[in-house]
C-alpha positions in Angstrom: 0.0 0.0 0.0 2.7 2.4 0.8 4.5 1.7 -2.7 1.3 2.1 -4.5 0.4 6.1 -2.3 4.3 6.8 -2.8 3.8 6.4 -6.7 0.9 7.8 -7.0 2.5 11.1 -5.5 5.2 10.9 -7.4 2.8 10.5 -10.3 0.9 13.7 -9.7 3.9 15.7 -9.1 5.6 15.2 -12.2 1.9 15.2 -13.9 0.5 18.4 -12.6 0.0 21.4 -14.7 2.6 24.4 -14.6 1.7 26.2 -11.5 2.9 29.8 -12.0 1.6 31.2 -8.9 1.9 28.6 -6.4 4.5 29.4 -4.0 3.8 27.1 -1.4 3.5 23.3 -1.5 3.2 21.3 1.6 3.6 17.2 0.8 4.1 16.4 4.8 2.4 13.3 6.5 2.0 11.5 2.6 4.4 8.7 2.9 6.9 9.5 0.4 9.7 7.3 0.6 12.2 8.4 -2.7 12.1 12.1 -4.4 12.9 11.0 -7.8 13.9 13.3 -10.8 12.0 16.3 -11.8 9.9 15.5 -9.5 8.8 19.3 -9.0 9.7 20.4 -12.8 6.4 21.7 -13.3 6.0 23.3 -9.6 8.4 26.8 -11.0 7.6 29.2 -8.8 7.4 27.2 -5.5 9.4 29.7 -2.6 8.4 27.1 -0.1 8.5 23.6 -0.2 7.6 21.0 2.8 8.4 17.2 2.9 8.4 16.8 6.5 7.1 13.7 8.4 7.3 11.0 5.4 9.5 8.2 5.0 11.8 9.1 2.6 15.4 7.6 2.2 16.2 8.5 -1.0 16.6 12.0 -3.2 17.1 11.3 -6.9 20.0 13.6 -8.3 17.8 16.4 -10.2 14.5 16.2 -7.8 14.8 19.6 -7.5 15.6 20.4 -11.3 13.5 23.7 -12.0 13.3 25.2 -8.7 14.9 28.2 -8.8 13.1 30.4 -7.2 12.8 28.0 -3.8 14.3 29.6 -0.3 12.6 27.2 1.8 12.7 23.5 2.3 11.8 21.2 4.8 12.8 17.3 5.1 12.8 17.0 8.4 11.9 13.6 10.2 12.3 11.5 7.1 15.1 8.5 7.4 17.4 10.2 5.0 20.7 8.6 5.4 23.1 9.6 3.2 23.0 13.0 1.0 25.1 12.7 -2.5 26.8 15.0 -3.8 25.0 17.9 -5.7 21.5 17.0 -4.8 20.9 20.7 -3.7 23.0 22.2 -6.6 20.1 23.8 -8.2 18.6 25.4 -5.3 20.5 28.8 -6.1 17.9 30.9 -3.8 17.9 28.3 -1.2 17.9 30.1 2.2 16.9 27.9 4.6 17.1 23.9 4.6 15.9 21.7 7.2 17.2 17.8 8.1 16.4 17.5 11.4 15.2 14.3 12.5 16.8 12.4 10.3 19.3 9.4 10.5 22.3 10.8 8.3 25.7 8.9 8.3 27.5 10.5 5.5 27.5 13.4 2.9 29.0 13.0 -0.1 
């Protein structure tokens, strides 16, 4: 059940129309477990972006492709592990980032 919700998610993110004036996208408490790539392509002028409470132990290099205009986001208490190198390399406005709560060993 939690495979099918987590790719249904990721389904609707990546299927979603443009949304220009959206700046605000809350995805906390849906039981993500991997942010894949371009996940949030279509999401462009997102400033705030929250992933909190889910399960996720993955970010796909490029999830954040198309984000450029984000200075907020939130992943804390998910069961990241490891962060690779350049998974936030697109986040040139990026202000704040939160990890809390998670279990990380390494960064790459």
């Amino acid at each position: 059940t939690m495979l099918l919700v987590t790719l249904m998610i990721c389904f609707l993110c990546q299927t979603m129309p443009q949304l220009t004036e959206a700046t605000r996208l809350d995805e906390s408490n849906t039981q993500l477990t991997i942010l894949t790539e371009n996940m949030f392509v279509n999401h462009t002028s997102l400033t705030d972006l929250r992933l909190d409470r889910n399960q996720i132990t993955e970010i796909e290099p490029g999830a954040f492709s198309g984000l450029d205009s984000l200075q907020h986001l939130s992943l804390h208490n998910n069961k990241l592990t490891i962060l690779k190198n350049g998974i936030f390399n697109n986040l040139t406005s990026l202000i704040k980032l939160y990890l809390h709560q998670n279990e990380i060993i390494e960064i790459e």
